[in-house]
C-alpha positions as CSV (number, residue, x, y, z in Angstrom):
1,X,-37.3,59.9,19.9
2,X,-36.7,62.7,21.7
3,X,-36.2,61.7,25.5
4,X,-33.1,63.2,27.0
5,X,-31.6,59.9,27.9
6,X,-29.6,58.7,24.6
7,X,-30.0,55.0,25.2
8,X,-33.7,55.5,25.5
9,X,-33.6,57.8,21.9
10,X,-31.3,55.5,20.2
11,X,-33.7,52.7,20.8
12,X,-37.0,54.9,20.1
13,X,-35.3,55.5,16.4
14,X,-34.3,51.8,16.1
15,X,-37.8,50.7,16.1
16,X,-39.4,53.4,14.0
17,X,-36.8,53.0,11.4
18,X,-37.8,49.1,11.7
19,X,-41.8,50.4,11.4
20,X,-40.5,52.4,8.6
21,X,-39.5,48.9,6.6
22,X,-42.0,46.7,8.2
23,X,-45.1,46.1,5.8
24,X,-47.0,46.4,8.8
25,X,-46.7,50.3,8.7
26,X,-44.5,51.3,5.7
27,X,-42.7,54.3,5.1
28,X,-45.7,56.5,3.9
29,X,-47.2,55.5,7.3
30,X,-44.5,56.5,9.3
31,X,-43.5,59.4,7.3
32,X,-47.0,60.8,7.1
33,X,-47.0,60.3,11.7
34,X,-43.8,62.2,11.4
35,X,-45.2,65.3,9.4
36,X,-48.2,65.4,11.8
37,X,-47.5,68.3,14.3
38,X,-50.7,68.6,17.4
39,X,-50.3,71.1,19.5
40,X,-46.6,73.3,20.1
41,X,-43.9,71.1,20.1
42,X,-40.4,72.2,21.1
43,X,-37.6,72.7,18.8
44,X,-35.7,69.8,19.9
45,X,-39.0,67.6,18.4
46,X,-39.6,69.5,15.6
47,X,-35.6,68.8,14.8
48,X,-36.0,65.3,15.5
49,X,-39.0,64.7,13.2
50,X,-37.3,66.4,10.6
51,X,-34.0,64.5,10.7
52,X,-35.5,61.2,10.6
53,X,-37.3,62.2,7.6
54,X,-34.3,63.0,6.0
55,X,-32.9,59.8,6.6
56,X,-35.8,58.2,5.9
57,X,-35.6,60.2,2.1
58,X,-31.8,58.8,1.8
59,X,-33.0,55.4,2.5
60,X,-36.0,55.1,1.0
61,X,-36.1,57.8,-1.7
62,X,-39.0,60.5,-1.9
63,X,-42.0,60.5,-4.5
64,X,-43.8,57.1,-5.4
65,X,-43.8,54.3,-3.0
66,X,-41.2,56.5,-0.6
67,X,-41.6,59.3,1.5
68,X,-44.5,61.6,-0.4
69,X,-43.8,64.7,-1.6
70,X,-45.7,67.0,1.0
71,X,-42.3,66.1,3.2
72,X,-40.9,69.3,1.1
73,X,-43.8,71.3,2.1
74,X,-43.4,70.2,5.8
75,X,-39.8,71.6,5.3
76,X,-41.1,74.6,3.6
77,X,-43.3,75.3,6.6
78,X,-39.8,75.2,9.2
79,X,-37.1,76.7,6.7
80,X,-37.4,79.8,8.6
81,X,-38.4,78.8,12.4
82,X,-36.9,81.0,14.7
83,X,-34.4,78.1,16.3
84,X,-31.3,77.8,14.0
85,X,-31.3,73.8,14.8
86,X,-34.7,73.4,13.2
87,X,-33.9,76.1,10.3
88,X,-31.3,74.2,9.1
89,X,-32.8,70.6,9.3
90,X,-35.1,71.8,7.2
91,X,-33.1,73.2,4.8
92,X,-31.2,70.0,4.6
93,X,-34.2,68.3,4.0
94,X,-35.0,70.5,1.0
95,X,-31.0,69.5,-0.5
96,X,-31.6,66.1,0.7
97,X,-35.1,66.0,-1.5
98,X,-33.9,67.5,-4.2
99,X,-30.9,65.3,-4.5
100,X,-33.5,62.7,-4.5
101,X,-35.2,63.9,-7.7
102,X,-37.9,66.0,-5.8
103,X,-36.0,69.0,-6.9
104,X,-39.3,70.3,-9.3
105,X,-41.0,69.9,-6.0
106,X,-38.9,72.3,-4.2
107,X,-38.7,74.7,-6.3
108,X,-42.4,75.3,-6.6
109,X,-42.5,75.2,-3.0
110,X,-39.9,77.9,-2.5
């Protein structure tokens, strides 16, 4: 998902968005491997895991049988990363979430 080559990314997003609806894995699956950081990752990662989570929350909703709530606190925790690109996926995940009718959530996370 985050190999410099586009047609390589495009098709690395394809099939975790398809993991995502598959009953095989499910979106709590794939949205809980998204929030899971190991080790430093670069911005550009931490950016990409971030804005598929967002989409996944537009797609899928966030709360019960969607993308769980600790996706806020995972933004929570990159609302003020140094890298502007990172700062302000995670600020749209926050308005995206709260859009969604985690807004309670947010606000106790803030």
């Amino acid at each position: 998902m985050n190999d410099n080559n586009i047609k390589i990314r495009g098709l690395a997003d394809e099939i975790f968005r398809k993991m995502a609806e598959s009953g095989l894995y499910g979106v709590l699956a794939c949205s809980n491997a998204l929030m899971k950081v190991s080790g430093k990752l670069s911005s550009k990662q931490y950016k990409s895991k971030l804005d598929t989570l967002i989409y996944m929350i537009e797609l899928y909703g966030i709360g019960n049988h969607a993308v769980p709530l600790s996706a806020v606190d995972f933004a929570v925790n990159y609302a003020a990363f140094q890298s502007p690109e990172v700062r302000n996926s995670a600020i749209d995940l926050l308005v995206h979430a709260s859009l969604k009718g985690a807004e309670d959530r947010v606000q106790a996370s803030i």
